[in-house]
C-alpha positions as CSV (number, residue, x, y, z in Angstrom):
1,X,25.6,0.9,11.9
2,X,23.7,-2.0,10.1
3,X,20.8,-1.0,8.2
4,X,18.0,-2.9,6.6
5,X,18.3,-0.7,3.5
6,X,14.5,-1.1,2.3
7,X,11.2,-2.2,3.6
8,X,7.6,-1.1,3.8
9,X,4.6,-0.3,6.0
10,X,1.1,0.3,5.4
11,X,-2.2,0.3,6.7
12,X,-3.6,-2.2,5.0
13,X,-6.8,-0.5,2.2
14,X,-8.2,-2.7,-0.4
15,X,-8.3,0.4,-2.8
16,X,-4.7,2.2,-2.2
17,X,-3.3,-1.2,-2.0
18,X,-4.6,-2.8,-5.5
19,X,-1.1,-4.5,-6.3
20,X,-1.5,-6.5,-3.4
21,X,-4.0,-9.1,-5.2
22,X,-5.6,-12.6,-3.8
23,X,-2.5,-14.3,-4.6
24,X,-0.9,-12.7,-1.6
25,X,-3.5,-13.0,1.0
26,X,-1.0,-12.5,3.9
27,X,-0.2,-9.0,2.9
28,X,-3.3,-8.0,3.7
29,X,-3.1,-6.2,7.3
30,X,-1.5,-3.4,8.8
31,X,2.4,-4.0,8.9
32,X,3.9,-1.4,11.2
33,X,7.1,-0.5,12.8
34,X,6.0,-2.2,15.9
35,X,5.8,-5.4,13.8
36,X,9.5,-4.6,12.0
37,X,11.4,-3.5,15.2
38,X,12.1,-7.2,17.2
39,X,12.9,-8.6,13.5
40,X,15.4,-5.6,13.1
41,X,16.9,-6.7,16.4
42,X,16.8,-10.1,16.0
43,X,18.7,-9.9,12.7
44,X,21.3,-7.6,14.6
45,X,20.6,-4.4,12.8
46,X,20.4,-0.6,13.8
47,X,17.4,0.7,11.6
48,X,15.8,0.6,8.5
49,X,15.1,2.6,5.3
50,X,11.3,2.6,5.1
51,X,10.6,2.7,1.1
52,X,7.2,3.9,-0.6
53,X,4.5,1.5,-0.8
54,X,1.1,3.8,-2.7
55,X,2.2,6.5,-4.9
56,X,0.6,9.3,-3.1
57,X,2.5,12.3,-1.2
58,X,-0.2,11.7,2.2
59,X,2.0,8.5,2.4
60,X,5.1,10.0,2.4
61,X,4.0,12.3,4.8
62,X,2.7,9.3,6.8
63,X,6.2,7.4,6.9
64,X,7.8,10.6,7.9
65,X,5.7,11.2,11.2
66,X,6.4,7.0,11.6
67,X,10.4,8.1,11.5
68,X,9.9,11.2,13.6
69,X,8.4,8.7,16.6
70,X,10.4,5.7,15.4
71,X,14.4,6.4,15.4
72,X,15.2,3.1,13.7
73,X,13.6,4.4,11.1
74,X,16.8,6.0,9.6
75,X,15.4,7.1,6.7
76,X,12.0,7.5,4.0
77,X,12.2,6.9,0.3
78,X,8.7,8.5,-0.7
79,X,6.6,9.8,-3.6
80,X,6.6,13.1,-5.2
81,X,4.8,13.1,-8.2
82,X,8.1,13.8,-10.5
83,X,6.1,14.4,-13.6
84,X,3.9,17.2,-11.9
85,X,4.4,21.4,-12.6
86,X,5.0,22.2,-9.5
87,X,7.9,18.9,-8.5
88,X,10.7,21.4,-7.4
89,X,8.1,23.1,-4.9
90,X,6.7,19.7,-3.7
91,X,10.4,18.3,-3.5
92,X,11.7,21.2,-1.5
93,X,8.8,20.9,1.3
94,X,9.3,17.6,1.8
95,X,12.7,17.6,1.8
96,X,12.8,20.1,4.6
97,X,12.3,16.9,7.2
98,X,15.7,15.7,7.7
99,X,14.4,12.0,7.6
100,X,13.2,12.1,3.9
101,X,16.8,10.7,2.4
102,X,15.3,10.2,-1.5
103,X,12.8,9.6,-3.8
104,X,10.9,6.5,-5.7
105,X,8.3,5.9,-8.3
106,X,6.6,2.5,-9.3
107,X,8.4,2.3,-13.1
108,X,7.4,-1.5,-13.0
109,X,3.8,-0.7,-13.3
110,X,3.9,2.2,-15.8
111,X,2.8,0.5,-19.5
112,X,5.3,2.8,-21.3
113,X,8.3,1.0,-20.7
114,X,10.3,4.3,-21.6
115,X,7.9,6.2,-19.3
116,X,12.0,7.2,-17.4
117,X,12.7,8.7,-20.5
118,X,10.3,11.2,-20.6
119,X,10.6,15.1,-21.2
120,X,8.4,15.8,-17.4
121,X,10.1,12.9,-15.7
122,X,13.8,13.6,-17.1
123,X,12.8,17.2,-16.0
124,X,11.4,15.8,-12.1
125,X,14.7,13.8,-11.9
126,X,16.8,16.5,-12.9
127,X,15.4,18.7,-9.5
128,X,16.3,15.9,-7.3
129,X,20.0,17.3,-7.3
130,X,19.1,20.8,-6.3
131,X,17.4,19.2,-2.7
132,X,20.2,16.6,-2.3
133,X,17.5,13.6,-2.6
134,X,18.5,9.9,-4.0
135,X,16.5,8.0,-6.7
136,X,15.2,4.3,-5.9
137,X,14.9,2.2,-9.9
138,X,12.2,-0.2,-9.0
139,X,11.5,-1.8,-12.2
140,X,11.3,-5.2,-14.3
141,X,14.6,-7.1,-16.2
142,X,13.2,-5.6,-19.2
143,X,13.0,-2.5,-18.4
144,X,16.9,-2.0,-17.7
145,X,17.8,-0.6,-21.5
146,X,16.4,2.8,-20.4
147,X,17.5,2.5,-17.0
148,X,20.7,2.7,-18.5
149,X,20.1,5.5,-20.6
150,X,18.7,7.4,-17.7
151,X,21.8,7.4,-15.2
152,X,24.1,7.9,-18.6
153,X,21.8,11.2,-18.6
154,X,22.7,11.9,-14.9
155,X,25.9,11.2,-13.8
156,X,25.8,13.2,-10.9
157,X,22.7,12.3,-9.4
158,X,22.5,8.9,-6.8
159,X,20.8,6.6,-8.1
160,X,20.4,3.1,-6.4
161,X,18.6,0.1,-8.3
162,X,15.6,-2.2,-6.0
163,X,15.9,-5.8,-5.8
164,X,18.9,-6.3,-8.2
165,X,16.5,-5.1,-10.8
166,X,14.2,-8.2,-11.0
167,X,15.7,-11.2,-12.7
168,X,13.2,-13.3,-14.0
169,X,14.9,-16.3,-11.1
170,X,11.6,-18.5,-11.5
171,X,12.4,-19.3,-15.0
172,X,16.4,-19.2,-14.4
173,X,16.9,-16.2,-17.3
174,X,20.3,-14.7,-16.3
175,X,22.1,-13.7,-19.8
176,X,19.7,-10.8,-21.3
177,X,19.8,-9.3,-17.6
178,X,23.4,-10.0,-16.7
179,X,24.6,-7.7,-19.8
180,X,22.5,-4.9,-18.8
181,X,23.6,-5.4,-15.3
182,X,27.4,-5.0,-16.5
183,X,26.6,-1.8,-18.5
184,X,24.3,-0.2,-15.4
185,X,27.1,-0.6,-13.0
186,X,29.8,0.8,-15.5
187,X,28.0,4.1,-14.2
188,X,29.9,4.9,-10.8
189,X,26.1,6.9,-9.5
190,X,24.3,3.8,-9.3
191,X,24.2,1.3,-6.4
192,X,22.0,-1.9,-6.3
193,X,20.2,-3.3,-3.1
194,X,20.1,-6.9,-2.4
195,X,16.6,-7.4,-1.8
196,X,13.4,-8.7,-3.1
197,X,15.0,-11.6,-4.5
198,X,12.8,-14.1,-3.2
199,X,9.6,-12.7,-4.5
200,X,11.1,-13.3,-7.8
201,X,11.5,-17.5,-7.2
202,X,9.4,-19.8,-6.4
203,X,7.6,-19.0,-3.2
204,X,7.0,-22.1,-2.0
205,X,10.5,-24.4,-3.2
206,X,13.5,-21.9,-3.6
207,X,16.6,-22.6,-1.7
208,X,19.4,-20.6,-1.2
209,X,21.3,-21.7,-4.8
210,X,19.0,-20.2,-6.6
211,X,20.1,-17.1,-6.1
212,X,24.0,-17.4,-6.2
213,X,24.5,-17.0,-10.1
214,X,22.3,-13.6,-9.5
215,X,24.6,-12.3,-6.3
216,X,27.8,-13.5,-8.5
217,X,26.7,-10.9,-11.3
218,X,26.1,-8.2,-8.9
219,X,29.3,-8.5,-7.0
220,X,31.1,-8.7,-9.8
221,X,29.7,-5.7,-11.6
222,X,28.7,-3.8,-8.5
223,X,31.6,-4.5,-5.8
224,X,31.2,-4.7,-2.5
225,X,31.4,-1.0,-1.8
226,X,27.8,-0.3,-3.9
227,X,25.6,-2.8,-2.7
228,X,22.9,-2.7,-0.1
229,X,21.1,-5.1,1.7
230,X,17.4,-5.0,2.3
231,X,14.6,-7.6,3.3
232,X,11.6,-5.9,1.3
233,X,9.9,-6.8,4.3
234,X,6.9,-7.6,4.4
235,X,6.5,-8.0,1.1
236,X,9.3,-10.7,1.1
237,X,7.1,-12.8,3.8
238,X,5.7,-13.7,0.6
239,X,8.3,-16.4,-0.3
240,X,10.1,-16.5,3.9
241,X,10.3,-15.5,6.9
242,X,12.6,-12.4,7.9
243,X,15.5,-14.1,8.9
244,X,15.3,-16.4,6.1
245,X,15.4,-13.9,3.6
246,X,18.4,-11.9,5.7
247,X,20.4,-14.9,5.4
248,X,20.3,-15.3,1.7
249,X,22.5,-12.5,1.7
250,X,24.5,-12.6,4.7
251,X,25.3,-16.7,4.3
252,X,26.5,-15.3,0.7
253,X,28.7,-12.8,1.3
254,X,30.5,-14.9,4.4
255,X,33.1,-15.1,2.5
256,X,34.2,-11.5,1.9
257,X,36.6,-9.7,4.6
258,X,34.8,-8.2,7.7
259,X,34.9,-4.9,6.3
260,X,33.4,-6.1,3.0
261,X,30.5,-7.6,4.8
262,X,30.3,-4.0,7.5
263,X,29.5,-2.4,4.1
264,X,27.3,-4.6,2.8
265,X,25.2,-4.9,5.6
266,X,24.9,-1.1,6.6
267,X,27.8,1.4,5.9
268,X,26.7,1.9,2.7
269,X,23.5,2.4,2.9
270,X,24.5,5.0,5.7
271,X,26.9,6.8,3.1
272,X,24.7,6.5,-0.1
273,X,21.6,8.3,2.4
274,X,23.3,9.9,4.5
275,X,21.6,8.9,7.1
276,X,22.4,9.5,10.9
């Protein structure tokens, strides 16, 4: 099966959807899965893992009625408030709908930059396990200290990080991230997605290159067996169109064997999910 491992859809509101600012004037519309579903088959792939956009569970809810009349939609990564009192009840009833495969929270936006590390989050985290749910890391380069300190905490949950956890590729930084990307991947629970890359280069001039130091390190550290591809679509419409963005990581990885590349493209998003 090959599997666009993360993407997004929304109903486009100006007041759940405050990140997506005047800057990025094409992300405002609806971007459903009738819009997704020819690039999916275009592209060659199977399904999709549709990933939290708004932190709010009436999302969640949302993307799971989209799955149950939808089957390329393989699998939801929503919101559950993990800090709340009451996370186990509100991750068990979710959880009950076979499509739900994990769990994500928008770390990048929080101002606490150790806002993973603490006691109510470390304690929502820790209930993931008993419902068999995955964790999605979506945060900034910066951020990656405690994301490290976080899996070190749980080596027996899944965790998988978003859009090889940010580089700052605009401005070429590579060194500060590439060490943090070493020690992350040292921890055999974690898995990285190849995705969102573009929205992290120039929008307008980045070519292919730009990103091959980045995939290098990942590969490397990662291996072929714990990485993920994803389009971050629409979001990545920003910077390309689908296809373009696909073939960042497929042109890349041409060289790996067949089986390498199966992986990549799907099989491991299908094991780390467990989707069906």
């Amino acid at each position: 099966m090959r599997i666009d491992a993360h993407q997004h859809f929304w109903r486009y509101r100006p007041e759940t959807h405050a990140w997506i600012t005047d800057a990025m004037p094409r992300l405002k519309c609806d971007f459903l899965p009738a819009d997704l579903q020819p690039l999916l088959r275009t592209a060659g792939f199977d399904g999709c893992v549709a990933v939290q956009a708004q932190q709010s569970v009436a999302e969640t809810e949302w993307l799971l009625q989209l799955a149950d009349q939808h089957p390329f939609i393989r699998g939801v990564v929503g919101w559950v408030d993990l800090c709340g009192p009451n996370v186990s009840d509100a991750l068990r009833r979710l959880a009950a709908h076979p499509r739900l495969r994990g769990v994500r929270h928008v770390v990048q936006d929080e101002p606490d930059d150790r806002f993973m590390l603490r006691p109510e989050f470390l304690r929502g985290i820790a209930a993931l396990a008993h419902v068999g749910l995955t964790y999605d890391i979506l945060i900034y380069a910066r951020q990656l200290p405690v994301a490290i300190e976080l899996v070190r905490r749980f080596p027996q949950q899944r965790f998988v990080l978003d859009h090889i956890g940010k580089p700052e590729i605009r401005d070429r930084h590579l060194d500060t991230w590439r060490d943090n990307i070493r020690a992350l991947a040292a921890q055999p629970n974690v898995s990285c997605k190849l995705s969102g890359m573009v929205t992290e280069a120039d929008w307008q001039q980045w070519k292919p290159s730009d990103f091959t130091a980045y995939l290098d390190v990942v590969l490397a550290r990662f291996g072929a067996q714990r990485l993920m591809i994803g389009s971050d679509w629409p979001v990545c419409t920003l910077g390309g169109s689908y296809g373009d963005v696909i073939a960042v990581v497929t042109d890349y990885i041409g060289f790996l064997s067949p089986s390498e590349r199966d992986a990549i493209c799907g099989g491991n998003a299908v094991r780390f999910y467990g989707l069906r």
